[in-house]
VEXPA-375750 format. One record per atom (N, C-alpha, C): residue in three letters; atom name; x, y, z. Coordinates in pm, 1 decimal, m for minus. Layout:
BEGIN
<residu = ALA | atome = CA | X = X | Y = Y | Z = Z>
...
This chain:
BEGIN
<residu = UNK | atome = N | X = 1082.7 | Y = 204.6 | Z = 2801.9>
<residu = UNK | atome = CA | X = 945.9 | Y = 192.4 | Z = 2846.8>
<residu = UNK | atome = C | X = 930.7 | Y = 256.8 | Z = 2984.2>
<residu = UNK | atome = N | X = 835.4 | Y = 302.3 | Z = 3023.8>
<residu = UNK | atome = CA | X = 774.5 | Y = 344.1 | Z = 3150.7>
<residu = UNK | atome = C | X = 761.7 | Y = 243.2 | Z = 3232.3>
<residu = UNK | atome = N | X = 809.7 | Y = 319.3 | Z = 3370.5>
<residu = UNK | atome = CA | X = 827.7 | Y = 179.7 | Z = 3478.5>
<residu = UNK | atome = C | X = 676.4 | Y = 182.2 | Z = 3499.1>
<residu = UNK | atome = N | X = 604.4 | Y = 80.2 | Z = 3625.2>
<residu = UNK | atome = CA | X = 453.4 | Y = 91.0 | Z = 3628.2>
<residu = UNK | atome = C | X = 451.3 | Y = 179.4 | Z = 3733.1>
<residu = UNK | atome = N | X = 581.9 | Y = 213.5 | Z = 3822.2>
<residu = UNK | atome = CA | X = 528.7 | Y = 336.7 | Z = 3922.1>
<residu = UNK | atome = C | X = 479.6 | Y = 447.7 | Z = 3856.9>
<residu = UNK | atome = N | X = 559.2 | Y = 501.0 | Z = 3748.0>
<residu = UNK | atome = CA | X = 523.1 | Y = 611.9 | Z = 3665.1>
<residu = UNK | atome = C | X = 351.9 | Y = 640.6 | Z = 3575.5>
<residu = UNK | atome = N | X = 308.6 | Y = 541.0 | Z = 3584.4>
<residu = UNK | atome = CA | X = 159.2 | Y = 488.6 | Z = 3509.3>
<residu = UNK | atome = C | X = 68.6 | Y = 542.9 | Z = 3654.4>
<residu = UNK | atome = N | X = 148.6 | Y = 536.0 | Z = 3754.7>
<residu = UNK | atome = CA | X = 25.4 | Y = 543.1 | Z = 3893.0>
<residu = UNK | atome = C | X = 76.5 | Y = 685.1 | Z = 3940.0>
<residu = UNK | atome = N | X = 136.5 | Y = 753.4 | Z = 3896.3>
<residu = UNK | atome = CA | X = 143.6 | Y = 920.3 | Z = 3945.0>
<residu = UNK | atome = C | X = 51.8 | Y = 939.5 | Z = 3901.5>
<residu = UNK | atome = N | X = 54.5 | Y = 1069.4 | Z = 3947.8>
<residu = UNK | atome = CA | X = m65.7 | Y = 1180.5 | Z = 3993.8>
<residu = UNK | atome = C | X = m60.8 | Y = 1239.4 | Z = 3857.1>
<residu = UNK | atome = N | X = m177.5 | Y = 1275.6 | Z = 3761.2>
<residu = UNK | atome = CA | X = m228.4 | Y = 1343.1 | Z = 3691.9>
<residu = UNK | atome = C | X = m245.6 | Y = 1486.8 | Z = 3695.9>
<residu = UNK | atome = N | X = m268.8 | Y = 1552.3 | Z = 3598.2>
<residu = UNK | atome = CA | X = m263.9 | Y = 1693.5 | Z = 3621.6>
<residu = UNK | atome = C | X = m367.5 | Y = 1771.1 | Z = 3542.2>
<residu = UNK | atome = N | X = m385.6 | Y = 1866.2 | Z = 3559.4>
<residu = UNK | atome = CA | X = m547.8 | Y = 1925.5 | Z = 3453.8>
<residu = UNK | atome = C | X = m442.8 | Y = 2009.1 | Z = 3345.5>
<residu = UNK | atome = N | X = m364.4 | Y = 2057.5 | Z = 3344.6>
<residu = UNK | atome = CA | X = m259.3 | Y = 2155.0 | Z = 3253.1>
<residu = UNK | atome = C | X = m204.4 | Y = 2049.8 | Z = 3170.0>
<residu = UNK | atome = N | X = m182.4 | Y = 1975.3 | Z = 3182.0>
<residu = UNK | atome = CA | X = m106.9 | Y = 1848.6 | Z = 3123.2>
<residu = UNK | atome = C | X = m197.5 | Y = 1781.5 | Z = 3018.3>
<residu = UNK | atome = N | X = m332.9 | Y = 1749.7 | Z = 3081.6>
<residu = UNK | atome = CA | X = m411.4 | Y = 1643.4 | Z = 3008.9>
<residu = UNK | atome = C | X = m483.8 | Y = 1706.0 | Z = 2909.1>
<residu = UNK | atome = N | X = m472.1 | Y = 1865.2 | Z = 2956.6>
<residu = UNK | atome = CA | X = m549.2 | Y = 1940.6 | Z = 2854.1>
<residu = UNK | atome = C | X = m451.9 | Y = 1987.1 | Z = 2744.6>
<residu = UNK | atome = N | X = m293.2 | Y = 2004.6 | Z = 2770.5>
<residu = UNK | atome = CA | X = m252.1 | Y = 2009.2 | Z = 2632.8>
<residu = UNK | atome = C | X = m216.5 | Y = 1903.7 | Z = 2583.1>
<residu = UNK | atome = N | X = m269.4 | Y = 1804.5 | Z = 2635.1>
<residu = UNK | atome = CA | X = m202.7 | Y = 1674.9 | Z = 2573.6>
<residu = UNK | atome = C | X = m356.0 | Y = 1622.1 | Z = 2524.4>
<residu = UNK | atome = N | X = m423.7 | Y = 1657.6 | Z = 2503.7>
<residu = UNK | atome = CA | X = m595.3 | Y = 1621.4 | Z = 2453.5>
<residu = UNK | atome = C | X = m584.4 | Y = 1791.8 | Z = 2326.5>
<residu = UNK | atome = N | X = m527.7 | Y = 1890.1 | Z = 2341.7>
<residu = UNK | atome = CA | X = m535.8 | Y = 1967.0 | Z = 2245.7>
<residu = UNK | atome = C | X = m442.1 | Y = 1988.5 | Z = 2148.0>
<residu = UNK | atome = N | X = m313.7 | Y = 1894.8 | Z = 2171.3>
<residu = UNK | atome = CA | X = m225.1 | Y = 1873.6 | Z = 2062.6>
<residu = UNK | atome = C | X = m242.9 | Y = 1781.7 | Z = 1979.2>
<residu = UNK | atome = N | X = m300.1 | Y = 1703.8 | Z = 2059.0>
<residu = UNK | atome = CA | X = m366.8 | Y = 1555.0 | Z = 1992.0>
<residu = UNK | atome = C | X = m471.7 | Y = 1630.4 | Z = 1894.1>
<residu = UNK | atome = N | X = m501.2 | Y = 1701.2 | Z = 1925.9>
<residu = UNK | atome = CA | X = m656.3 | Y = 1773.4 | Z = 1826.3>
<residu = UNK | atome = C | X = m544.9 | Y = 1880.0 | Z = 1680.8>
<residu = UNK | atome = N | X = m509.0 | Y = 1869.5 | Z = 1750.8>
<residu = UNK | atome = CA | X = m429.8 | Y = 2023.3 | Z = 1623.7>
<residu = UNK | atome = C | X = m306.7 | Y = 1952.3 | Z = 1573.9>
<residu = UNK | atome = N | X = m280.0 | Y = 1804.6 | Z = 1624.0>
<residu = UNK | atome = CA | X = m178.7 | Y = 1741.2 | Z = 1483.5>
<residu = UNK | atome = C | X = m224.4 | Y = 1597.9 | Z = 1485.2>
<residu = UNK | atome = N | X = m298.6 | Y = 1560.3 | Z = 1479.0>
<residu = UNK | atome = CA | X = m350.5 | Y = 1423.3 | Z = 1446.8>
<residu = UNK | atome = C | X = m241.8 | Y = 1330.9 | Z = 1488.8>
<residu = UNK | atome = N | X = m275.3 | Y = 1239.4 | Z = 1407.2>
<residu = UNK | atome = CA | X = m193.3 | Y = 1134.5 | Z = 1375.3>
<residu = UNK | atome = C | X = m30.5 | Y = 1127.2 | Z = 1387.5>
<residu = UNK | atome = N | X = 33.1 | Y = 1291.0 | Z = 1407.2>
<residu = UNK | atome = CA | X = 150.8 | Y = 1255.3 | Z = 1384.3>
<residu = UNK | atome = C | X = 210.4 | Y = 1287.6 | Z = 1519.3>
<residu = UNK | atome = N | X = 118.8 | Y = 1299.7 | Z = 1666.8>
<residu = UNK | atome = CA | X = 123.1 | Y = 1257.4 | Z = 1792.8>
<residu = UNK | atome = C | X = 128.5 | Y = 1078.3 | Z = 1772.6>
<residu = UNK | atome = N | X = 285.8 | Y = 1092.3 | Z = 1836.0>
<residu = UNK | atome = CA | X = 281.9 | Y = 903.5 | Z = 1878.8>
<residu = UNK | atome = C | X = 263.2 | Y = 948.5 | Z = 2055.6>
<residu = UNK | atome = N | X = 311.9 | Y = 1036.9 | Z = 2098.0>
<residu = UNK | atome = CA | X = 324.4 | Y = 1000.9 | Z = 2186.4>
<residu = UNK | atome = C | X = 335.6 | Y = 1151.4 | Z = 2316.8>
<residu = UNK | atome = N | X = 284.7 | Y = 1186.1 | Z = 2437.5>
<residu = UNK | atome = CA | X = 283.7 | Y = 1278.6 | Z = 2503.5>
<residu = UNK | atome = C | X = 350.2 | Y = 1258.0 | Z = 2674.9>
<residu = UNK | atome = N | X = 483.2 | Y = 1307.3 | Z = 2673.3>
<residu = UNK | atome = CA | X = 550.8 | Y = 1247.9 | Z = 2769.8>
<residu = UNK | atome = C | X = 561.0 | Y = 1352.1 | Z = 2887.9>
<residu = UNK | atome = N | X = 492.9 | Y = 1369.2 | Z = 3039.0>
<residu = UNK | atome = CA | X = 497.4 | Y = 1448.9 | Z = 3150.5>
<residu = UNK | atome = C | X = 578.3 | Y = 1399.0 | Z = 3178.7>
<residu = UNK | atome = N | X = 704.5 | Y = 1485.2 | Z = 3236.7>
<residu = UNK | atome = CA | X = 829.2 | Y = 1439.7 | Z = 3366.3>
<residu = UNK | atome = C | X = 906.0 | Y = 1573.8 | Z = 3423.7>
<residu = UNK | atome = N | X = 945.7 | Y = 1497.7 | Z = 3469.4>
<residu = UNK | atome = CA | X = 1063.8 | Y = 1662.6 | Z = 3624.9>
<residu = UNK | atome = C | X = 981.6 | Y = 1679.5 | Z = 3739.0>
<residu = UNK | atome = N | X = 999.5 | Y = 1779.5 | Z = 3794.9>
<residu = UNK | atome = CA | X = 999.2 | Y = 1787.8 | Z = 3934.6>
<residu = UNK | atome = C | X = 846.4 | Y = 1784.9 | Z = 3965.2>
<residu = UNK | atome = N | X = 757.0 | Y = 1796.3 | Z = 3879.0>
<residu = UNK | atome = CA | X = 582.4 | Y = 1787.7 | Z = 3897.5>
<residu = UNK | atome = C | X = 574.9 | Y = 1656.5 | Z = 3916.4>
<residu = UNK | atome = N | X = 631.3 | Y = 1561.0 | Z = 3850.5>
<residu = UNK | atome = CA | X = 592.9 | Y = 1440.9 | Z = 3801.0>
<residu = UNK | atome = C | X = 658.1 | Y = 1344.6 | Z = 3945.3>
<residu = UNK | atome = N | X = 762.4 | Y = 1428.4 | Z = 3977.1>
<residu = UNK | atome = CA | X = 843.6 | Y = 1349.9 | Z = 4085.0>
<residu = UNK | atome = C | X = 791.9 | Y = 1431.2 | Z = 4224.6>
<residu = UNK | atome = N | X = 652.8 | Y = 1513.4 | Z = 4228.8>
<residu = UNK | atome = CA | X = 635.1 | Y = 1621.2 | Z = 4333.0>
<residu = UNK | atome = C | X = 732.3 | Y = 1637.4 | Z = 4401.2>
<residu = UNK | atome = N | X = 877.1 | Y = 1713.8 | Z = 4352.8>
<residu = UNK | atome = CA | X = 966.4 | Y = 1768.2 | Z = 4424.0>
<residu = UNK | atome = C | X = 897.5 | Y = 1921.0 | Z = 4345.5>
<residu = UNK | atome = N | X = 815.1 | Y = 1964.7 | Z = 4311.8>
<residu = UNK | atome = CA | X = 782.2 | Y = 2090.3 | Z = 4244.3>
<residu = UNK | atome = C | X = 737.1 | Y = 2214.8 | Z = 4327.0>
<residu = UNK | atome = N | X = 853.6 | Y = 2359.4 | Z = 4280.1>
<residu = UNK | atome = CA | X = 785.1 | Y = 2457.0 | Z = 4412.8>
<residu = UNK | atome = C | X = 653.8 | Y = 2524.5 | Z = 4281.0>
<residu = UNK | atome = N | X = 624.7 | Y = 2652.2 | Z = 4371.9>
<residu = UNK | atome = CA | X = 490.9 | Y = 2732.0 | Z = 4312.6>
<residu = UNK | atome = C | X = 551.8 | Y = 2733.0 | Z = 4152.6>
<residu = UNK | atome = N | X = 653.1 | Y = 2803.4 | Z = 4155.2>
<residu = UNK | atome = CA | X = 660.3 | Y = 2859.0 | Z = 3995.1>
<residu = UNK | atome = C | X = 753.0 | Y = 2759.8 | Z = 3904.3>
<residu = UNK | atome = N | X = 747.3 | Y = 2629.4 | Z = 3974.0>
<residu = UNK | atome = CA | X = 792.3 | Y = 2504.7 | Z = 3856.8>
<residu = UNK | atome = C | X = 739.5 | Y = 2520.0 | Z = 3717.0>
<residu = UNK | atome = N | X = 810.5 | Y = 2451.7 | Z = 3634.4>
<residu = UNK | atome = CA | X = 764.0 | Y = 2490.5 | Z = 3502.3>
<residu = UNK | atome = C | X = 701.1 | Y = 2334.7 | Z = 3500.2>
<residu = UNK | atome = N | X = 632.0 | Y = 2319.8 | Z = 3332.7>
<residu = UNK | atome = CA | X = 566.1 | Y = 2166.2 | Z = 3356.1>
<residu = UNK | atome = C | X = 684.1 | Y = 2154.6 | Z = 3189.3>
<residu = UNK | atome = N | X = 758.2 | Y = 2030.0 | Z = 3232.1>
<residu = UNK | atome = CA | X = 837.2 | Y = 1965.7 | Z = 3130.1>
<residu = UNK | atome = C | X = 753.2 | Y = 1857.6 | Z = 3035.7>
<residu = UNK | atome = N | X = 751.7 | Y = 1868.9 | Z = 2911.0>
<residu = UNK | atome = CA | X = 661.3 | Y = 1760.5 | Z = 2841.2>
<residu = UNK | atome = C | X = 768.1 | Y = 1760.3 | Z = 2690.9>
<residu = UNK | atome = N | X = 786.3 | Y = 1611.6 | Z = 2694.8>
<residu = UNK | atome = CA | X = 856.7 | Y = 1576.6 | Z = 2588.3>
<residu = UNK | atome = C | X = 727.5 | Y = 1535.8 | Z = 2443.0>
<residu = UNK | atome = N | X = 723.7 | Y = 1592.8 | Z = 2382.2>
<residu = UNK | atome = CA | X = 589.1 | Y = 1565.1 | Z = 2273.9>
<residu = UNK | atome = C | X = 684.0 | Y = 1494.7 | Z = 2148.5>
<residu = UNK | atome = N | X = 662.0 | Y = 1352.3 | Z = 2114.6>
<residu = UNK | atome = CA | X = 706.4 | Y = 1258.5 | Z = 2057.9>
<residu = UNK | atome = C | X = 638.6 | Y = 1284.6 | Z = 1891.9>
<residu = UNK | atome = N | X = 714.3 | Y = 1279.9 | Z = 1790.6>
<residu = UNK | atome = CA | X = 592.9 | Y = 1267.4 | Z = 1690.8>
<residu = UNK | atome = C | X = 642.4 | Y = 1181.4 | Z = 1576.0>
<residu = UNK | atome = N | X = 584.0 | Y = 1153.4 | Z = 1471.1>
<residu = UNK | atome = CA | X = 626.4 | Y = 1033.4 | Z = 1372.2>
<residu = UNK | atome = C | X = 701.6 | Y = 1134.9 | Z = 1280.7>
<residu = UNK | atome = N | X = 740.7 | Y = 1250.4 | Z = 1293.3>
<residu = UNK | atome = CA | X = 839.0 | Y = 1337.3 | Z = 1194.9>
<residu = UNK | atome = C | X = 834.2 | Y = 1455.6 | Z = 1198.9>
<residu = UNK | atome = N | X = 955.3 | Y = 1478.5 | Z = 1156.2>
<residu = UNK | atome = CA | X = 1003.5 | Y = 1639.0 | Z = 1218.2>
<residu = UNK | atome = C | X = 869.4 | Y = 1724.4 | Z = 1188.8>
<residu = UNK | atome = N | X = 834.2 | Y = 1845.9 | Z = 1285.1>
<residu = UNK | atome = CA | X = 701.3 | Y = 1872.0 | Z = 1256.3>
<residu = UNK | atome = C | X = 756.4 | Y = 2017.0 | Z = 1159.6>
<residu = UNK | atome = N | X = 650.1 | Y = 2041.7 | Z = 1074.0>
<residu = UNK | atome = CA | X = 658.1 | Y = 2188.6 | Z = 985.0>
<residu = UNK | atome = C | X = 691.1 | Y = 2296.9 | Z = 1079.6>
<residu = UNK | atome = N | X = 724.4 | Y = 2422.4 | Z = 1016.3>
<residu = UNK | atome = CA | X = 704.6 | Y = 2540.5 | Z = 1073.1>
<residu = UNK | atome = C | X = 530.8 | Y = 2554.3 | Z = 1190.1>
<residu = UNK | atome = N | X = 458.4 | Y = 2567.5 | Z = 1047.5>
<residu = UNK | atome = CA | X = 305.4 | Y = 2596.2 | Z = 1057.0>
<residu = UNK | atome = C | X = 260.2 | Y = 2503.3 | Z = 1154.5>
<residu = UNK | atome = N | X = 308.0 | Y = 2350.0 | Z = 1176.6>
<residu = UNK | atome = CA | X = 313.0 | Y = 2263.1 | Z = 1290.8>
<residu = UNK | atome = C | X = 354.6 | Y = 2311.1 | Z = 1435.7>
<residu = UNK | atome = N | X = 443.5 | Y = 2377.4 | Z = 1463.5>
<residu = UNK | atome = CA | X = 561.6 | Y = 2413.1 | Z = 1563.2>
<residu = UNK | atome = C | X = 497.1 | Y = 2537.0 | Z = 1615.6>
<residu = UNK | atome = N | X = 442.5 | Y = 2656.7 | Z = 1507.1>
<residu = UNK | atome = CA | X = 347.9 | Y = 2741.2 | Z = 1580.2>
<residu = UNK | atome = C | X = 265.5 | Y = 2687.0 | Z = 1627.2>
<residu = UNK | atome = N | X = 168.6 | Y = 2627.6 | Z = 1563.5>
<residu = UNK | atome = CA | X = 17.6 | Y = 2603.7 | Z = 1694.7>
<residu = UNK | atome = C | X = 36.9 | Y = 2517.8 | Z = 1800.5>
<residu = UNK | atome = N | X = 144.6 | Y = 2467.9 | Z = 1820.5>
<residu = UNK | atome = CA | X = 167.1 | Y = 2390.9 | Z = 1910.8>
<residu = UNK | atome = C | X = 223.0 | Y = 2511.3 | Z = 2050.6>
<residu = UNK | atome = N | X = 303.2 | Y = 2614.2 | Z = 1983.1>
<residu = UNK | atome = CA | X = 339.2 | Y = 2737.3 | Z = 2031.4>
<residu = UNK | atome = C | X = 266.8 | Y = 2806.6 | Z = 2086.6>
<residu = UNK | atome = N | X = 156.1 | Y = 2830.9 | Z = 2003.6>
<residu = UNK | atome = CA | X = 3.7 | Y = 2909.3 | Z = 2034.6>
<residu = UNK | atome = C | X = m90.5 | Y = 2859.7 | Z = 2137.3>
<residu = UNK | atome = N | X = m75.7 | Y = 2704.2 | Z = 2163.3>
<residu = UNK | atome = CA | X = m116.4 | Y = 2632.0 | Z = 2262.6>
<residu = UNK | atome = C | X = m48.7 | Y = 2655.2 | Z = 2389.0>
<residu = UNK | atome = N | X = 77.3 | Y = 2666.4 | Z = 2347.3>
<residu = UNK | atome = CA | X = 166.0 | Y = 2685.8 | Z = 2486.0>
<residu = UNK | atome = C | X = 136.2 | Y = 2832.3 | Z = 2574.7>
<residu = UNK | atome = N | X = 138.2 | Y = 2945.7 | Z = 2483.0>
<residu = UNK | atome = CA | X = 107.7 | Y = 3039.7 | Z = 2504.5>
<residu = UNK | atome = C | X = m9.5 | Y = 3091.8 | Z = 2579.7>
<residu = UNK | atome = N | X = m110.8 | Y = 3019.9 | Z = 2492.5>
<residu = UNK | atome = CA | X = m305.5 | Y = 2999.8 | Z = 2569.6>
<residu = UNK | atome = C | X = m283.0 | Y = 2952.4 | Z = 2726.1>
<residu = UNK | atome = N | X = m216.4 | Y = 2844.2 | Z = 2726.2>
<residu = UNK | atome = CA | X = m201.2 | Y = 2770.6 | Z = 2866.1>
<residu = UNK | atome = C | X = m103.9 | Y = 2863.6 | Z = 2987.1>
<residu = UNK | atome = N | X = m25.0 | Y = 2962.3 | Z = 2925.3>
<residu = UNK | atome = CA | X = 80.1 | Y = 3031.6 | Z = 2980.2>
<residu = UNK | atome = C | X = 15.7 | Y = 3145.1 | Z = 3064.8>
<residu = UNK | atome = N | X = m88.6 | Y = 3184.9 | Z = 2994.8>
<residu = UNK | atome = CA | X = m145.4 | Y = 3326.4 | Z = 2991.0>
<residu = UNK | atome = C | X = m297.0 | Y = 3287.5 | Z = 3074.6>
<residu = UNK | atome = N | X = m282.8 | Y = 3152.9 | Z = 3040.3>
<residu = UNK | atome = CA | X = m445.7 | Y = 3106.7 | Z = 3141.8>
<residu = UNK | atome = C | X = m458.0 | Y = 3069.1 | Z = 3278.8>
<residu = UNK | atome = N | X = m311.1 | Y = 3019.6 | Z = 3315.2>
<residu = UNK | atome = CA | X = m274.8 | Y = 2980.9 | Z = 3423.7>
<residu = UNK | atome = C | X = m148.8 | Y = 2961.8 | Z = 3485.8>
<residu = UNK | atome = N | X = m87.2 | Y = 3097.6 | Z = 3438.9>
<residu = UNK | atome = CA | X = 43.8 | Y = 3165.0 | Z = 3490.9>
<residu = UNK | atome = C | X = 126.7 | Y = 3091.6 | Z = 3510.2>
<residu = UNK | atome = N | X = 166.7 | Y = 2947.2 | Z = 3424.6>
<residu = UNK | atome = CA | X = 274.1 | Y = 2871.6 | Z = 3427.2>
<residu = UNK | atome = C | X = 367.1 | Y = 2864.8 | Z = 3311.2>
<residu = UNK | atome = N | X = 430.7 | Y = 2808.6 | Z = 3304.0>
<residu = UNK | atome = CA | X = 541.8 | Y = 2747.9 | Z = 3205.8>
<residu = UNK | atome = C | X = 544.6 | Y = 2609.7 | Z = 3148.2>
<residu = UNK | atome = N | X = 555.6 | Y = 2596.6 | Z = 3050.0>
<residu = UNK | atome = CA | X = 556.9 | Y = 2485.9 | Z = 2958.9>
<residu = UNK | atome = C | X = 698.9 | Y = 2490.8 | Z = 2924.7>
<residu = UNK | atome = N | X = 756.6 | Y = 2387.0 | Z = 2971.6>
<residu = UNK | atome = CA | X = 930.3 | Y = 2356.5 | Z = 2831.7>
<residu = UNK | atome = C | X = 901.0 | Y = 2240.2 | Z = 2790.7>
<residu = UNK | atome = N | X = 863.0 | Y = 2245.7 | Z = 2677.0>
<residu = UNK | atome = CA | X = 850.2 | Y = 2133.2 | Z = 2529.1>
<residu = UNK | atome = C | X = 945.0 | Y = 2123.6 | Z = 2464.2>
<residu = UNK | atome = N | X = 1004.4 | Y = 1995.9 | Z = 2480.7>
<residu = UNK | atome = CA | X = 1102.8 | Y = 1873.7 | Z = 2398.4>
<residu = UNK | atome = C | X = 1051.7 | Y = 1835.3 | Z = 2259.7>
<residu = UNK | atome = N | X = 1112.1 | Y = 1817.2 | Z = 2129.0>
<residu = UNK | atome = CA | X = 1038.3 | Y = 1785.1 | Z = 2037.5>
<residu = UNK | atome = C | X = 1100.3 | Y = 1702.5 | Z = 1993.7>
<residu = UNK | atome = N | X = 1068.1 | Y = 1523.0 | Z = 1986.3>
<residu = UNK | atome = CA | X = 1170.6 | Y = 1434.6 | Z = 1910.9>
<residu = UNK | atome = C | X = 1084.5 | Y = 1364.5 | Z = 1823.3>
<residu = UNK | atome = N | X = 1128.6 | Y = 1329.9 | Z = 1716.7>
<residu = UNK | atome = CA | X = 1050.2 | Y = 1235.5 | Z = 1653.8>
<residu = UNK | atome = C | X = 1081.1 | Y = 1086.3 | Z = 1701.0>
<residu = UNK | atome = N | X = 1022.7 | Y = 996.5 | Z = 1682.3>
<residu = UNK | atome = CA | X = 1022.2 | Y = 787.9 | Z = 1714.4>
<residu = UNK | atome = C | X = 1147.9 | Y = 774.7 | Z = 1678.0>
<residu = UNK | atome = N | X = 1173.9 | Y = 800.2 | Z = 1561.7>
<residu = UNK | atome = CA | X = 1314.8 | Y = 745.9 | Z = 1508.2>
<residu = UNK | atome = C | X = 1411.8 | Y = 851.2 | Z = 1626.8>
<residu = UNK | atome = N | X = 1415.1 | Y = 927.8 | Z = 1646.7>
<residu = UNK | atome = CA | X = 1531.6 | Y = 1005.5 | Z = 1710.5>
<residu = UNK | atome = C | X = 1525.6 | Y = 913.4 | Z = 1859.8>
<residu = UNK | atome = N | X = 1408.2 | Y = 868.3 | Z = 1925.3>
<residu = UNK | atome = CA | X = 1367.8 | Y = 821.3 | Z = 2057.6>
<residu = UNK | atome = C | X = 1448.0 | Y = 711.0 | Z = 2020.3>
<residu = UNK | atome = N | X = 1402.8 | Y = 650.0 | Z = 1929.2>
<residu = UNK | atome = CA | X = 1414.4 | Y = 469.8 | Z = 1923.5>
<residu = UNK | atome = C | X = 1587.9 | Y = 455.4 | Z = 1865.5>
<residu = UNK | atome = N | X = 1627.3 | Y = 468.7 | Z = 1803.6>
<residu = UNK | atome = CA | X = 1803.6 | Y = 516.6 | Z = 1759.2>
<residu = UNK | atome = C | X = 1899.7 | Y = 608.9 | Z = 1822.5>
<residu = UNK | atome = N | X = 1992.3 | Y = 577.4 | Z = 1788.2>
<residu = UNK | atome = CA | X = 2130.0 | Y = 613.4 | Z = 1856.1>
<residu = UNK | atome = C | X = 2124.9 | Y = 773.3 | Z = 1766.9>
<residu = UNK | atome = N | X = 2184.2 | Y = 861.3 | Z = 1777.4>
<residu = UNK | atome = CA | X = 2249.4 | Y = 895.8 | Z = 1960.9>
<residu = UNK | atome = C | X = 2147.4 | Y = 919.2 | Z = 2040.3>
<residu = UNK | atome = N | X = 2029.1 | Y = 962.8 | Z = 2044.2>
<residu = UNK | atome = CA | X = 1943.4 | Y = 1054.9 | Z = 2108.6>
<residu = UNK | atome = C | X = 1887.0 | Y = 902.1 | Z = 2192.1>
<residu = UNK | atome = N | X = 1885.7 | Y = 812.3 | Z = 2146.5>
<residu = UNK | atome = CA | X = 1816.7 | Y = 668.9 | Z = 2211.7>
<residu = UNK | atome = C | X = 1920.4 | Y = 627.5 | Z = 2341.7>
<residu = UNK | atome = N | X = 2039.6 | Y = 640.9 | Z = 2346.3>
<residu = UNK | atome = CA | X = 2173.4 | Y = 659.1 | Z = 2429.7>
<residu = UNK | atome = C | X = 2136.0 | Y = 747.3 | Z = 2515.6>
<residu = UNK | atome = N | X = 2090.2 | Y = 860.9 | Z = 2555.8>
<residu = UNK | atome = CA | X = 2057.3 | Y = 998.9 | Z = 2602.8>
<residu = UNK | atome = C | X = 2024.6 | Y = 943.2 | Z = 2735.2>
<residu = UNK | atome = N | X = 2088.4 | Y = 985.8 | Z = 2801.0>
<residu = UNK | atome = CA | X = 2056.4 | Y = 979.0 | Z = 2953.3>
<residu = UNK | atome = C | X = 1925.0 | Y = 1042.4 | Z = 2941.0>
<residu = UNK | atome = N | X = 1879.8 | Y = 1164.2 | Z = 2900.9>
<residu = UNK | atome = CA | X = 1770.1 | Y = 1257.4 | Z = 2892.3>
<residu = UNK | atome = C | X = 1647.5 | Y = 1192.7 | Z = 2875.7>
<residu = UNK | atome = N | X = 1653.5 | Y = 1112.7 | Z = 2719.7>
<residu = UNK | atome = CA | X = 1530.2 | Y = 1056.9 | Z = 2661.4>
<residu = UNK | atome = C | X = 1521.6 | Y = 955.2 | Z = 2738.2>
<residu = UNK | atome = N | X = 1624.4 | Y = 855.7 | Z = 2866.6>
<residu = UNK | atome = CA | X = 1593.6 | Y = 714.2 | Z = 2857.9>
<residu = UNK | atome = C | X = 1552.0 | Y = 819.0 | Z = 3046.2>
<residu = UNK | atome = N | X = 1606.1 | Y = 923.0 | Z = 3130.1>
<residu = UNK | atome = CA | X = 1532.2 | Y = 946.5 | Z = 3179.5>
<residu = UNK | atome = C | X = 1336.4 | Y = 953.9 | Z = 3193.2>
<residu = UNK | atome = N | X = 1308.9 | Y = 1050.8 | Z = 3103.3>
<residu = UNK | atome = CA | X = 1192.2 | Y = 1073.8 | Z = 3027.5>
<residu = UNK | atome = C | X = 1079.9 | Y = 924.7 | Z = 3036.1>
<residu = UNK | atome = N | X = 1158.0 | Y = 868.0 | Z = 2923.8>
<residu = UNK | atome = CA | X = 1100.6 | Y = 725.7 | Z = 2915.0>
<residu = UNK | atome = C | X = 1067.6 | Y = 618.6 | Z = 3011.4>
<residu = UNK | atome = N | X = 1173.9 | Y = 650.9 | Z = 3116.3>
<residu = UNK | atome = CA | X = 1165.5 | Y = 565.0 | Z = 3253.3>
<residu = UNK | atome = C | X = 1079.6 | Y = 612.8 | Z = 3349.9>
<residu = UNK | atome = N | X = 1105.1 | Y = 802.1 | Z = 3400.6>
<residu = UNK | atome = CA | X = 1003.7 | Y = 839.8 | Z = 3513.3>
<residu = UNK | atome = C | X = 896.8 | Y = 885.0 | Z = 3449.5>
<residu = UNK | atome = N | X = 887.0 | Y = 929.8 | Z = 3331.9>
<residu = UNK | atome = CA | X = 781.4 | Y = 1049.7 | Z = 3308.5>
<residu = UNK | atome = C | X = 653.7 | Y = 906.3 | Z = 3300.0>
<residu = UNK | atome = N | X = 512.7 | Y = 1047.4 | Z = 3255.0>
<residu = UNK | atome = CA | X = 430.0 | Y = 988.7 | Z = 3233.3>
<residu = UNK | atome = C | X = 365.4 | Y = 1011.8 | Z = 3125.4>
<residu = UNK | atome = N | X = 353.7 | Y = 900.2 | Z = 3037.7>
<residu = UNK | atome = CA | X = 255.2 | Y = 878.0 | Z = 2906.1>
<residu = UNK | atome = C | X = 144.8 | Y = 963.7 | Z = 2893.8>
<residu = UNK | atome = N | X = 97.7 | Y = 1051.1 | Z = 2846.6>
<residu = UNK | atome = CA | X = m44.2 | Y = 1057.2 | Z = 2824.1>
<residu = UNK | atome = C | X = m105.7 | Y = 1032.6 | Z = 2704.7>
């Protein structure tokens, strides 16, 4: 779970907007949209990338994985940053090994929910 410091960071307009347009282009099989790294912890210089772990209820399709791609790309080309997207499904979060993961239980602890 997210500590409650992590609930009171600072928000971002790049963030909320692909995390409001992934939500639009895969429904339901968004559980979950996770901001964290050096933005999230403002240790971030100019050309930081924005880290987002995108959680979903199952491995996503090909045809899934592009538009999510195509989103990344729109945002890349709109405002000269970087996106590195994590892709786990609940079961990989919530179970061993990946639930063990220093990585995911990082994530889960600093990042932020959207």
């Amino acid at each position: 779970m997210m500590s409650e410091q992590s609930s009171e960071k600072r928000s971002d307009e790049i963030v909320e907007y692909f995390s409001a347009r992934v939500r639009q282009i895969l429904g339901t099989t968004v559980v979950g949209v996770y901001w964290f790294g050096s933005r999230v912890r403002e240790r971030d210089k100019p050309d930081s990338d924005y880290d987002i772990l995108l959680e979903t209820t199952s491995v996503l399709s090909e045809e899934q994985r592009d538009a999510v791609a195509d989103l990344a790309i729109d945002i890349v080309a709109e405002h000269s940053v970087l996106l590195d997207i994590h892709y786990y499904t609940s079961d990989e979060i919530t179970r061993p090994p990946f639930s063990r993961s220093p990585f995911v239980h990082a994530v889960l602890e600093e990042g932020v929910r959207l």
